[in-house]
C-alpha positions in Angstrom: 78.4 116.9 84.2 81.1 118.3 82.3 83.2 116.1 79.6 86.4 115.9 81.5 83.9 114.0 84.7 82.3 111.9 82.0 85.4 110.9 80.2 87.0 109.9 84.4 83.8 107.9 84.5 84.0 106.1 81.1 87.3 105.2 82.1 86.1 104.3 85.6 84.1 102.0 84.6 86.5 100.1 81.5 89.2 100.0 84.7 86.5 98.2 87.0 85.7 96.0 83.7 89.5 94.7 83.2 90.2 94.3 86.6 87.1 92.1 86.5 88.1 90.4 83.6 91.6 89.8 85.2 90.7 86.7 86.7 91.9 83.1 88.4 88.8 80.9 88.3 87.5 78.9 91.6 84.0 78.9 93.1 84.4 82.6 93.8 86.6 84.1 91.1 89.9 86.0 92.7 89.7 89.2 90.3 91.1 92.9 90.9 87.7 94.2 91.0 87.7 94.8 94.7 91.2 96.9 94.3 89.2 99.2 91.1 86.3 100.0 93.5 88.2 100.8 96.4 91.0 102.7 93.9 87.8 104.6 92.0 86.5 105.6 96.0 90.2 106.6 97.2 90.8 108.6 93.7 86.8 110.6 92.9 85.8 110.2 96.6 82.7 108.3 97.8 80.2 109.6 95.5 82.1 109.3 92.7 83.3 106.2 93.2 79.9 104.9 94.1 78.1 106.7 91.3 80.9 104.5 88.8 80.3 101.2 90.5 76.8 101.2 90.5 76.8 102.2 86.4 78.9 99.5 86.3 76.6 96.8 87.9 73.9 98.2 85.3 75.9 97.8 82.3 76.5 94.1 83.5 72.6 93.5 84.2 72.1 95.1 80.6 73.9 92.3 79.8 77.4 94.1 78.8 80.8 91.5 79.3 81.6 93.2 82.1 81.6 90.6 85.2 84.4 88.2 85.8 84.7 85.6 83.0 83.3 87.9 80.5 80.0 87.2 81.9 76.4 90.1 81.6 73.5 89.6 82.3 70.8 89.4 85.5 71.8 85.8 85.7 75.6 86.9 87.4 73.8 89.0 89.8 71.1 86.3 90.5 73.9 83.8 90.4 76.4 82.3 93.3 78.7 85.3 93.2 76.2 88.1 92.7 76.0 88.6 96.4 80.2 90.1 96.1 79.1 92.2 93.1 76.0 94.1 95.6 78.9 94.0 97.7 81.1 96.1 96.4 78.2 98.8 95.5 77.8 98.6 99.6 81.5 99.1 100.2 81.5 101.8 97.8 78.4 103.7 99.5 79.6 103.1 103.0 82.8 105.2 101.8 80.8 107.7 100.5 78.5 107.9 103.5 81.7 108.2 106.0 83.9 110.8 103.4 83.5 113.5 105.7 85.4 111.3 108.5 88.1 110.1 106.9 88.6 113.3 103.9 90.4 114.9 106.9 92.7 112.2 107.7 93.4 109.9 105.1 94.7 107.0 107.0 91.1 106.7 108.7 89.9 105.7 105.1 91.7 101.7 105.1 89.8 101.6 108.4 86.9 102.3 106.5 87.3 100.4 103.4 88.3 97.7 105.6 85.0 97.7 107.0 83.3 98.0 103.1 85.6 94.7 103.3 83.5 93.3 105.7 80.4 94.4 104.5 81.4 92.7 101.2 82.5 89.4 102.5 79.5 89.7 104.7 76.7 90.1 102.1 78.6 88.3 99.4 79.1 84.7 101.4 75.2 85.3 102.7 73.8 85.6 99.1 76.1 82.4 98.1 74.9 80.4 100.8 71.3 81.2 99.8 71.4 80.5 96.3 73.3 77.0 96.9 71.1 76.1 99.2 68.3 77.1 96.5 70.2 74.7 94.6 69.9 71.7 97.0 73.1 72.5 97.2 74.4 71.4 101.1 77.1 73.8 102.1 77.4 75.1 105.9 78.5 78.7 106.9 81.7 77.5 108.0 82.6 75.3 104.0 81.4 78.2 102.2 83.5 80.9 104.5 86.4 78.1 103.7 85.7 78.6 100.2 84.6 82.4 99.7 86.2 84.5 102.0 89.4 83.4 104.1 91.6 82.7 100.8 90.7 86.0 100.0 91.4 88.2 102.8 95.2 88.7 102.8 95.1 89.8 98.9 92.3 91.9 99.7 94.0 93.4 102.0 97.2 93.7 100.1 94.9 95.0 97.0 93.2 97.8 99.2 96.4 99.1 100.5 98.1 99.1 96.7 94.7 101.1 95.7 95.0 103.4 98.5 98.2 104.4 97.4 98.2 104.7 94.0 95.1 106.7 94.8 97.1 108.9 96.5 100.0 109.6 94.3 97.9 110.0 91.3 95.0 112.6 92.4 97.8 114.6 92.4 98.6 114.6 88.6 94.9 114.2 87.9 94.0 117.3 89.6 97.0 119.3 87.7 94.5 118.4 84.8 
Protein backbone atom coordinates (compact mmCIF):
# COMPACT_ATOMS: atom_id res chain seq x y z
CA UNK A 1 0.00 0.00 0.00
CA UNK A 2 1.36 3.21 -0.82
CA UNK A 3 0.85 6.40 1.54
CA UNK A 4 -1.60 8.33 -0.61
CA UNK A 5 -4.08 4.64 -0.26
CA UNK A 6 -3.37 4.71 3.43
CA UNK A 7 -3.93 8.34 4.06
CA UNK A 8 -7.80 7.67 1.72
CA UNK A 9 -8.24 4.93 4.17
CA UNK A 10 -7.40 6.80 7.47
CA UNK A 11 -9.80 9.28 6.26
CA UNK A 12 -12.24 6.60 5.30
CA UNK A 13 -12.55 5.33 8.22
CA UNK A 14 -12.70 9.08 10.50
CA UNK A 15 -15.66 9.84 7.69
CA UNK A 16 -17.55 6.48 8.63
CA UNK A 17 -16.75 7.43 12.48
CA UNK A 18 -18.54 11.11 12.30
CA UNK A 19 -21.18 10.09 10.23
CA UNK A 20 -21.71 7.54 13.04
CA UNK A 21 -21.36 9.85 15.60
CA UNK A 22 -23.94 12.17 13.71
CA UNK A 23 -26.77 10.81 15.40
CA UNK A 24 -30.76 11.14 16.49
CA UNK A 25 -31.29 8.53 19.29
CA UNK A 26 -34.35 5.94 19.19
CA UNK A 27 -34.18 2.13 19.59
CA UNK A 28 -32.14 1.95 16.36
CA UNK A 29 -30.10 5.13 16.13
CA UNK A 30 -30.79 7.13 12.59
CA UNK A 31 -26.99 8.00 11.85
CA UNK A 32 -25.21 8.80 8.32
CA UNK A 33 -23.25 5.74 8.65
CA UNK A 34 -25.19 3.88 5.96
CA UNK A 35 -24.57 7.01 3.37
CA UNK A 36 -20.29 6.75 4.45
CA UNK A 37 -20.32 3.07 3.53
CA UNK A 38 -22.21 3.29 0.51
CA UNK A 39 -20.20 6.78 -0.38
CA UNK A 40 -16.58 4.90 0.59
CA UNK A 41 -18.09 1.74 -2.03
CA UNK A 42 -19.29 4.40 -4.82
CA UNK A 43 -15.81 6.52 -4.40
CA UNK A 44 -12.65 3.36 -3.88
CA UNK A 45 -14.96 0.62 -5.45
CA UNK A 46 -16.08 -2.56 -3.63
CA UNK A 47 -12.87 -3.64 -2.30
CA UNK A 48 -11.96 -0.67 -1.07
CA UNK A 49 -14.80 0.31 0.35
CA UNK A 50 -15.21 -3.07 2.09
CA UNK A 51 -11.60 -3.32 3.15
CA UNK A 52 -12.45 0.40 5.09
CA UNK A 53 -15.63 -0.80 6.72
CA UNK A 54 -14.49 -3.83 7.96
CA UNK A 55 -11.23 -1.86 9.68
CA UNK A 56 -13.75 0.16 10.92
CA UNK A 57 -15.88 -2.53 12.71
CA UNK A 58 -12.43 -3.68 14.26
CA UNK A 59 -11.40 -0.41 15.63
CA UNK A 60 -14.99 -0.33 17.27
CA UNK A 61 -14.55 -4.08 18.74
CA UNK A 62 -11.02 -2.83 19.98
CA UNK A 63 -13.06 -0.77 21.78
CA UNK A 64 -12.28 2.69 19.82
CA UNK A 65 -15.57 5.51 20.09
CA UNK A 66 -16.33 4.79 16.87
CA UNK A 67 -20.17 3.35 16.89
CA UNK A 68 -23.12 5.70 17.22
CA UNK A 69 -23.21 7.37 20.61
CA UNK A 70 -19.64 7.33 20.99
CA UNK A 71 -19.93 3.82 21.90
CA UNK A 72 -16.59 0.66 21.30
CA UNK A 73 -16.40 -2.23 22.33
CA UNK A 74 -17.78 -6.10 21.54
CA UNK A 75 -20.67 -5.17 23.66
CA UNK A 76 -22.17 -2.77 20.45
CA UNK A 77 -21.68 -5.64 18.14
CA UNK A 78 -23.17 -8.10 20.65
CA UNK A 79 -25.80 -5.55 21.48
CA UNK A 80 -29.46 -4.77 19.93
CA UNK A 81 -28.01 -2.81 16.89
CA UNK A 82 -24.96 -4.85 16.11
CA UNK A 83 -26.87 -6.85 13.65
CA UNK A 84 -26.97 -3.14 11.27
CA UNK A 85 -23.22 -2.71 11.97
CA UNK A 86 -22.51 -6.66 10.27
CA UNK A 87 -24.82 -5.18 8.03
CA UNK A 88 -23.23 -2.70 6.45
CA UNK A 89 -19.82 -4.92 6.20
CA UNK A 90 -22.46 -7.30 4.04
CA UNK A 91 -23.69 -4.39 1.94
CA UNK A 92 -20.25 -3.34 1.40
CA UNK A 93 -18.97 -6.92 0.23
CA UNK A 94 -22.07 -7.55 -1.92
CA UNK A 95 -20.79 -4.31 -3.89
CA UNK A 96 -17.60 -5.56 -4.11
CA UNK A 97 -18.59 -8.99 -5.19
CA UNK A 98 -20.99 -7.45 -8.05
CA UNK A 99 -18.26 -4.33 -9.22
CA UNK A 100 -17.68 -5.99 -12.35
CA UNK A 101 -21.55 -5.55 -13.18
CA UNK A 102 -22.32 -2.40 -12.38
CA UNK A 103 -18.30 -0.61 -13.06
CA UNK A 104 -19.63 -0.60 -16.58
CA UNK A 105 -22.84 1.14 -16.04
CA UNK A 106 -22.97 3.15 -13.11
CA UNK A 107 -26.68 3.46 -12.68
CA UNK A 108 -26.80 -0.44 -12.12
CA UNK A 109 -24.81 0.28 -8.79
CA UNK A 110 -28.18 1.98 -6.67
CA UNK A 111 -29.75 -1.25 -7.87
CA UNK A 112 -27.12 -2.90 -6.10
CA UNK A 113 -26.64 -0.90 -3.05
CA UNK A 114 -30.28 -1.05 -2.83
CA UNK A 115 -30.10 -4.61 -2.51
CA UNK A 116 -26.85 -4.19 0.31
CA UNK A 117 -30.04 -2.14 1.71
CA UNK A 118 -31.88 -5.06 2.02
CA UNK A 119 -29.37 -7.24 3.03
CA UNK A 120 -28.73 -4.72 5.89
CA UNK A 121 -32.28 -4.23 7.03
CA UNK A 122 -32.49 -7.87 6.65
CA UNK A 123 -29.67 -9.10 8.95
CA UNK A 124 -29.80 -6.11 11.11
CA UNK A 125 -33.75 -6.45 12.32
CA UNK A 126 -32.95 -10.48 12.50
CA UNK A 127 -29.94 -9.99 15.03
CA UNK A 128 -32.34 -7.37 17.00
CA UNK A 129 -35.05 -9.59 17.26
CA UNK A 130 -32.70 -12.30 18.64
CA UNK A 131 -30.99 -10.47 21.21
CA UNK A 132 -34.49 -8.99 22.59
CA UNK A 133 -35.83 -12.01 22.71
CA UNK A 134 -32.54 -13.17 24.66
CA UNK A 135 -33.56 -10.46 26.77
CA UNK A 136 -37.13 -11.75 27.58
CA UNK A 137 -37.77 -9.09 25.68
CA UNK A 138 -41.41 -9.84 23.70
CA UNK A 139 -41.21 -8.01 20.35
CA UNK A 140 -42.85 -9.72 17.08
CA UNK A 141 -41.34 -9.39 13.48
CA UNK A 142 -43.84 -7.11 12.53
CA UNK A 143 -43.16 -4.28 16.19
CA UNK A 144 -39.55 -4.57 15.56
CA UNK A 145 -39.81 -3.97 11.54
CA UNK A 146 -42.17 -0.95 12.91
CA UNK A 147 -39.46 0.17 14.87
CA UNK A 148 -36.07 -0.70 12.90
CA UNK A 149 -36.56 -0.51 9.41
CA UNK A 150 -39.73 1.29 7.78
CA UNK A 151 -38.84 4.80 9.44
CA UNK A 152 -35.66 4.24 7.91
CA UNK A 153 -36.17 3.47 4.43
CA UNK A 154 -37.08 6.76 2.65
CA UNK A 155 -33.78 8.49 4.26
CA UNK A 156 -31.85 5.55 3.29
CA UNK A 157 -32.84 5.88 0.18
CA UNK A 158 -32.43 9.56 0.04
CA UNK A 159 -28.84 9.03 1.79
CA UNK A 160 -27.69 6.41 -0.92
CA UNK A 161 -28.65 8.40 -3.82
CA UNK A 162 -26.85 11.81 -2.16
CA UNK A 163 -23.68 9.21 -1.74
CA UNK A 164 -23.93 7.99 -5.14
CA UNK A 165 -23.57 11.29 -6.37
CA UNK A 166 -21.16 13.03 -4.51
CA UNK A 167 -19.25 9.83 -5.32
CA UNK A 168 -19.48 10.61 -8.63
CA UNK A 169 -18.50 14.13 -8.87
CA UNK A 170 -15.63 13.81 -6.58
CA UNK A 171 -13.55 10.58 -8.04
CA UNK A 172 -13.06 12.98 -10.41
CA UNK A 173 -10.89 15.55 -8.50
CA UNK A 174 -9.55 12.63 -6.43
CA UNK A 175 -8.12 10.94 -9.31
CA UNK A 176 -6.53 14.44 -10.66
CA UNK A 177 -4.46 13.70 -7.40
Amino acid sequence: MTIKEITYGGLSIALLSICSWISIPLAVPFTMQSFAVFFLCFLWGGKRGSIYVFVYILCGLLGMPVFSGFQGGVHVIFGLTGGYIVGFLLSALLLWGTQRVWSPCKKISLLFALMGLVICYGFGTTWFLLVSQQQDSILTIGSVLMTCVVPFILPDCIKLFLAYRLAGRLRFYISAL
